[in-house]
The first five atom37 places (N, CA, C, CB, O) and aatype in JSON, in Angstrom:
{
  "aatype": [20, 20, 20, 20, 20, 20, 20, 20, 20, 20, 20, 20, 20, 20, 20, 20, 20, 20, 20, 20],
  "atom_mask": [
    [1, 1, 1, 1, 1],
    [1, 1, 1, 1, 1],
    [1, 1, 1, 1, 1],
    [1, 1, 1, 1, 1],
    [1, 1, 1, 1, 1],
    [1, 1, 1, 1, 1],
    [1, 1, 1, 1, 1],
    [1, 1, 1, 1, 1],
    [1, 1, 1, 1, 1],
    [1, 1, 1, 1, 1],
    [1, 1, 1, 1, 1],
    [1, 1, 1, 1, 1],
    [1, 1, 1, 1, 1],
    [1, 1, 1, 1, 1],
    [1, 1, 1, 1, 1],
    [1, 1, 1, 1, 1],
    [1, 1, 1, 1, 1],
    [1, 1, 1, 1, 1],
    [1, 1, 1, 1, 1],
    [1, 1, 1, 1, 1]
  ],
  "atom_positions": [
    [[23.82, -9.68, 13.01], [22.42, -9.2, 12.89], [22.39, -7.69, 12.64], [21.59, -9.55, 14.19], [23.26, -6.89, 12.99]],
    [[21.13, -7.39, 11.9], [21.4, -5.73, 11.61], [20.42, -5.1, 12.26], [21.36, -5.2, 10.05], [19.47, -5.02, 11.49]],
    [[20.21, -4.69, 13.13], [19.01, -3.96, 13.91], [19.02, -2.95, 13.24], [19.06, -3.63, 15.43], [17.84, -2.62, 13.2]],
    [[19.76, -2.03, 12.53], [19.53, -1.17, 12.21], [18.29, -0.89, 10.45], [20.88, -0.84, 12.39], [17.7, 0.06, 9.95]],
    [[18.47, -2.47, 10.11], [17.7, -2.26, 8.64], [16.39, -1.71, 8.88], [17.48, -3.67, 7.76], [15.92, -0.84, 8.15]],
    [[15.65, -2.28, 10.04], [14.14, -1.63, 10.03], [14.02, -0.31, 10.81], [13.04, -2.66, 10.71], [13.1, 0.38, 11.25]],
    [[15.31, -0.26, 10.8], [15.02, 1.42, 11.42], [15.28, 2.32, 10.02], [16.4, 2.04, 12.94], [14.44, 3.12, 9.62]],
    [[16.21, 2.16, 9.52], [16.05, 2.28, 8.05], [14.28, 2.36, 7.04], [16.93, 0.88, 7.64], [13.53, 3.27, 6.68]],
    [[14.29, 1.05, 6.95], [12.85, 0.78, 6.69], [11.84, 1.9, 6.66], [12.4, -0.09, 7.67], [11.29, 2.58, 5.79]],
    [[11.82, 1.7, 8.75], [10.95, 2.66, 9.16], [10.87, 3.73, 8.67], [11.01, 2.89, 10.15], [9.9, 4.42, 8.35]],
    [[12.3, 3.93, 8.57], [12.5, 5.99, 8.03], [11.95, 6.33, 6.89], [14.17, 6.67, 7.64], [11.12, 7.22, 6.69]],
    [[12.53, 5.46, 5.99], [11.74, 5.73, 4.5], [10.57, 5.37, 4.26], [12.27, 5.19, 3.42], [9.98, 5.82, 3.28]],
    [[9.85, 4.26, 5.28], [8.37, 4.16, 4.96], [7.65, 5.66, 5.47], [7.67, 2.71, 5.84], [6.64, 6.04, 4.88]],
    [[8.08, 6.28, 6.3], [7.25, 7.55, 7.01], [7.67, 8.73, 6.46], [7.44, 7.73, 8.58], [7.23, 9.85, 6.72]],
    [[8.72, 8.37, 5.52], [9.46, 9.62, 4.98], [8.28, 9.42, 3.44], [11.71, 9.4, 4.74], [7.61, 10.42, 3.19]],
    [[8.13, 8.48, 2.71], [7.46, 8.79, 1.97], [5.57, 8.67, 2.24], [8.09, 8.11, 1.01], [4.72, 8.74, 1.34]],
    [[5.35, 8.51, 3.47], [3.78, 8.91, 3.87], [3.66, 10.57, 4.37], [3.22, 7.81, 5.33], [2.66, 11.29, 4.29]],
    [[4.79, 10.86, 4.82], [4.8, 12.6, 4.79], [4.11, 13.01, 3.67], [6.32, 13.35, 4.68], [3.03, 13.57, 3.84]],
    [[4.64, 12.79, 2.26], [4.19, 13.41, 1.0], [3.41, 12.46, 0.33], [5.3, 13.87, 0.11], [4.01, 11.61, -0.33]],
    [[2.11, 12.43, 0.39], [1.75, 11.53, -0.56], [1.18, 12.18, -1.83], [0.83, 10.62, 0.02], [0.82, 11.47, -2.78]]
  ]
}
């Protein structure tokens, strides 16, 4: 299992709502 993909995810979903 990868727990880590939606932390991933997470990062780049909030990384590109920083700059919209």
């Amino acid at each position: 299992i990868r727990k880590i993909t939606w932390r991933i995810k997470a990062e780049r979903y909030q990384s590109q709502r920083a700059h919209p």
